[in-house]
N, C-alpha and C positions, 0 to 999 in steps of 0.2 A: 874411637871413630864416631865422629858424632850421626845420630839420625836425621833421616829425612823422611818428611810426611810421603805416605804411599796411597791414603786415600783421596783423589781426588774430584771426592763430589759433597756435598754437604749433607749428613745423614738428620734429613728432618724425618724421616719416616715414625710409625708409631709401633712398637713392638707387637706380634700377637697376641701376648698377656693382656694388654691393654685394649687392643679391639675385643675380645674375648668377655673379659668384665662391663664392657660396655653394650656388648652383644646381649648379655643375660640381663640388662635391666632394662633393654629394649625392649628385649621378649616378653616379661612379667610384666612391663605399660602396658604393650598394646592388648595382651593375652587377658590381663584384668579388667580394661576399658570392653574387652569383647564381651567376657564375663558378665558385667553390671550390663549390660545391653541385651544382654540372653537372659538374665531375669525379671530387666523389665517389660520385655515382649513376653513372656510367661507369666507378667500380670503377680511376681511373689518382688518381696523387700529386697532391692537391689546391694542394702548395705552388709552383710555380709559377704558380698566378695568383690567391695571395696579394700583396695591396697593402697596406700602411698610408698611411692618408690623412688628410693634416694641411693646415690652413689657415693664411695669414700667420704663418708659423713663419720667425725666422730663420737656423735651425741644425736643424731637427728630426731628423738624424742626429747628432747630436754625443753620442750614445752610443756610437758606432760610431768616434768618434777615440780611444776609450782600448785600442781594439783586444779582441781575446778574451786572457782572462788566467783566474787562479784565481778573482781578486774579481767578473769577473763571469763567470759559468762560463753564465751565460742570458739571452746577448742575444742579441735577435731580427734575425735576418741577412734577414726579407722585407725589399722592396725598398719604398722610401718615397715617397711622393707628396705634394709639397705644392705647393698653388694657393693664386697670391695675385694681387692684380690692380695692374696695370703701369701704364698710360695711356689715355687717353680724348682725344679730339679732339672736332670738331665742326662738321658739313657745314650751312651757312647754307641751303644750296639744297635741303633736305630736313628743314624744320620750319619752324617760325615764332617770333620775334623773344616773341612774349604766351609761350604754356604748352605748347609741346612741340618737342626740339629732340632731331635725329636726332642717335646717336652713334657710334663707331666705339671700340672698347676691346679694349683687349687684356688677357688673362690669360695669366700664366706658370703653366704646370705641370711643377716642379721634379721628376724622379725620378730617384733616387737607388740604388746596388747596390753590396752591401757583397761583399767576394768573399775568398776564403780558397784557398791551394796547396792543390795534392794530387797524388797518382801514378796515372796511369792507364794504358791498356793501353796507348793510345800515347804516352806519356811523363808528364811532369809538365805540371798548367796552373797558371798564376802565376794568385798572389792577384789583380793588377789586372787578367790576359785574364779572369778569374770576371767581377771586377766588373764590367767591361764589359758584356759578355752578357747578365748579369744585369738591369743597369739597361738596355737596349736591348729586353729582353725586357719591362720593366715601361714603357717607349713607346711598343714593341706593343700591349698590351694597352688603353693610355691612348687614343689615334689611333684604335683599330678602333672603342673604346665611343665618342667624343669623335663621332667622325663615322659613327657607323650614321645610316641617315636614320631612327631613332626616333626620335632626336634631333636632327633638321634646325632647329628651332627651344630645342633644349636642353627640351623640355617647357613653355615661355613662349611660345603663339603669338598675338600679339596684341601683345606688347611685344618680342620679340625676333624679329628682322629673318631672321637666317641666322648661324651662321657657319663658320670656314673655320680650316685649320692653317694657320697662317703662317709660321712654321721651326722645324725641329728641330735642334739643334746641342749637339753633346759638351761638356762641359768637367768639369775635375777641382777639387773643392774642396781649399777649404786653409784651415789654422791659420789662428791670430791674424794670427803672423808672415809667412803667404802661403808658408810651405813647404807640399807638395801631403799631404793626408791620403793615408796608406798603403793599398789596397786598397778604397778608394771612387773609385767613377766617378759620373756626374750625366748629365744631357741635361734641355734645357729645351724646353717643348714650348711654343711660343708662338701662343697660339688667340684669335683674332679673331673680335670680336662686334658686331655692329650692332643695338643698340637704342633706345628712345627713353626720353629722362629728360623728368620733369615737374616745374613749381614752382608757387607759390602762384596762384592766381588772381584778381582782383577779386570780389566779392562780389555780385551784384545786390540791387538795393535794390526793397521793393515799390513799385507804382503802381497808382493808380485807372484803373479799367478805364472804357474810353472809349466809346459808343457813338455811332453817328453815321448817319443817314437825310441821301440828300440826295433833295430834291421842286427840279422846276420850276414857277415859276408862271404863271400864264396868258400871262403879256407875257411869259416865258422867259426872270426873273429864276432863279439858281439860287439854293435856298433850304436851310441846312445847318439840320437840328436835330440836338443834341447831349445827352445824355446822360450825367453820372459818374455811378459807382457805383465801389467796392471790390469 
């Protein structure tokens, strides 16, 4: 028996995983522009809490692999944040099977610290201890905004459950070839989100409105009168 379409509306809508991921790099814009604005009314260097903040980027430092040279004498060494979203599951015992099904998702947030030598009073710091610090420092900043209880529900309270850090862990990027980029360090900040995703519904269809009087009669027959109308 062949099928026939049963949805009839066009599903342009956007899943909540995707508002959700876009939600958290909303947050760390505007949270770090407030940032750099509260340091310079406090009169200290606004550029440590400078972020660049990028979305499903696969490489959004690969500026940062040709290294400082003559050719580019102005690249920007803040430290880079990019959120993109990972996985989603789905608890049976926390929705229902028709239009709304509890989720658990996770988001990567990628931050990244470019670091440069130099000599200081106590001695020299290598390019990669910079970078380290650097991007550790830009995790800092990610983690404190990520989890103030401003944002206990990310600003989505209604659709978003809670969520929570789930690990943070180092690693060092690399080329094409998997040799380690010079003077870049990374740390993934993996933040976990319970919300609920929705899909198409059935339709109801109209009906004649039914009216109904019930009478007993004398010998204590029961007597229905009935009534349509629209």
């Amino acid at each position: 028996m062949p099928l026939v379409a049963q949805i009839q509306e066009l599903i342009d809508k956007v899943d909540t995983s995707e508002l959700v991921r876009d939600q958290i790099a909303a947050i760390l814009a505007v949270e770090v522009t407030n940032q750099v604005q509260l340091a310079e009314s406090a009169s200290r260097n606004p550029e440590p809490w400078r972020l660049r903040i990028f979305s499903e980027r696969a490489d959004p430092w690969g500026e940062w692999a040709i290294g400082d040279s003559e050719e580019t004498p102005d690249i920007d060494r803040a430290p880079i944040v990019n959120v993109w979203f990972d996985s989603e599951s789905f608890d049976r015992a926390k929705g229902n099977v028709v239009s709304r099904q509890q989720a658990d998702g996770v988001f990567n947030i990628d931050c990244y610290g470019y670091g440069v030598s130099s000599d200081e009073a106590n001695g020299q710091v290598c390019g990669d201890e910079d970078a380290a610090r650097t991007v550790q420092r830009a995790v800092r900043l990610v983690r404190n905004i990520l989890m103030s209880s401003f944002y206990t529900y990310l600003d989505m309270q209604g659709t978003v459950a809670g969520r929570w850090t789930q690990s943070i862990n180092m690693f060092q990027p690399t080329h094409a070839d998997r040799t380690p980029v010079q003077n870049v360090m990374a740390a993934r900040v993996a933040l976990a989100v319970s919300f609920n995703e929705f899909s198409p519904q059935v339709q109801g269809e109209a009906f004649e409105l039914l009216t109904a009087k019930v009478k007993r009669a004398e010998n204590g027959e029961v007597i229905l009168t009935a009534a349509f109308g629209a």
